[in-house]
N, C-alpha and C positions, 0 to 999 in steps of 0.2 A: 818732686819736680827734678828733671832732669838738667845738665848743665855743659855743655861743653865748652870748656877754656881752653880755646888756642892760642899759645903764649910762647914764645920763645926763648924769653931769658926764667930757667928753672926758679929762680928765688923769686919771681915776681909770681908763678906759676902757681909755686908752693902757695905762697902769701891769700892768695885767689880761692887757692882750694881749702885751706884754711878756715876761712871766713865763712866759704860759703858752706860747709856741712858741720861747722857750729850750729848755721840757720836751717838746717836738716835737709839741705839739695843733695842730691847727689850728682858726683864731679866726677868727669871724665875730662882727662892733660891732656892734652896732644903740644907736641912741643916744636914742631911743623907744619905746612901745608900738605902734604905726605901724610903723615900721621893723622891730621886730620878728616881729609878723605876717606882713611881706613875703616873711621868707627860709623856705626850705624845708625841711626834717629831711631824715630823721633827725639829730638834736644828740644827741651819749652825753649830753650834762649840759647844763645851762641855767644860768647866772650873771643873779640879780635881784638888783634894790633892791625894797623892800618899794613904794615909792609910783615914780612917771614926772610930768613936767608932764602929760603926757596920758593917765596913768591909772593906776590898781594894779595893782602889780608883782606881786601873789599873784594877781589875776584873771589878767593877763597868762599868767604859770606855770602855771593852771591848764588855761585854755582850750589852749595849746601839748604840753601835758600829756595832752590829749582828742580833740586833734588829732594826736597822736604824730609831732609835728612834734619835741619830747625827751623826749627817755628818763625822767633824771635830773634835779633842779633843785637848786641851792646860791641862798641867799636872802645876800648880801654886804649891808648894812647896820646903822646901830645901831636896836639893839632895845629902844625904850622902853616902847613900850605892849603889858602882856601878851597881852594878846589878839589883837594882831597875831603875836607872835612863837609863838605858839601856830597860832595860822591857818597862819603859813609854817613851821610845826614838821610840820604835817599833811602836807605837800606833800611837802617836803622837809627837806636839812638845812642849820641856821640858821648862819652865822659872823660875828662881830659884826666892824665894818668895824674897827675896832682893832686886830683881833688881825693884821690884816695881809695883804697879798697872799701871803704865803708862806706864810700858813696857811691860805688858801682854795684853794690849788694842793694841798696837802696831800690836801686835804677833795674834790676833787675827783679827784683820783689813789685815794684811800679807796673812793667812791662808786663809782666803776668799778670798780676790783679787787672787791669785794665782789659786785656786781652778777655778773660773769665765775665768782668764785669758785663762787658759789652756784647757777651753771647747771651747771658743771661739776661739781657733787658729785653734785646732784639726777639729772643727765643730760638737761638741759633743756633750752630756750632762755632765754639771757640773758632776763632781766627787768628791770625797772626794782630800784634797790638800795631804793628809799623801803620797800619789802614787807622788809625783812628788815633786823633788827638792826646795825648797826656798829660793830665793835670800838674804836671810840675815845667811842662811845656819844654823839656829838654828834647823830645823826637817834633821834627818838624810832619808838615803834612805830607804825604808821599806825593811828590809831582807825578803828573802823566805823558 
């Protein structure tokens, strides 16, 4: 499975990519919004921070999101302001940077299985998981 980590501060980056190709994903850093634009999908999941020096992290998810350059998005930072955490609630699903790398690995392993599960029951082609529920209830339902 594929992974793109957009992350800006390098050590939390490292940390991220770390984790996740112990769990055998394979990781692509981008350490901008710039950079991130550059690499190509399909990504099963997408790893944001809500803001970039050079631009919002929800715009960023979005546009790569419409560009199905990923599937999937996990929003990794703290979420202070509601309305942000709401905006990346829409997208995707939110993990507050505290709770830790090992529960964004979690949430990310979650995202996919669900996504898979729910092709497979339907008889469909995977879709993105943001359309359907998750059992740990951390992604809300996508409003319309």
């Amino acid at each position: 499975m594929r992974v793109l980590v957009a992350e800006p501060s390098a050590p939390v980056a490292e940390a991220i990519r770390r984790v996740l190709e112990q769990r055998g994903y394979e990781v692509t850093v981008a350490g901008s919004c710039e950079a991130a634009c550059g690499h190509v999908g399909p990504f099963d999941c997408g790893v944001f921070p809500l803001t970039f020096p050079d631009g919002p992290g929800i715009s960023l998810a979005g546009w790569l999101i419409a560009e199905e350059r990923v599937i999937d998005v996990i929003f990794f930072d703290t979420m202070r302001d509601a309305d942000q955490r709401h905006r990346a609630g829409n997208l995707g699903v939110v993990v507050e940077r505290d709770e830790g790398v090992e529960v964004l690995s979690q949430a990310i392993q979650e995202v996919v299985h669900a996504r898979h599960e729910h092709a497979a029951a339907v008889g469909a082609p995977s879709f993105p998981a943001r359309q359907v529920e998750l059992k740990s209830g951390r992604r809300p339902k996508r409003q319309s």
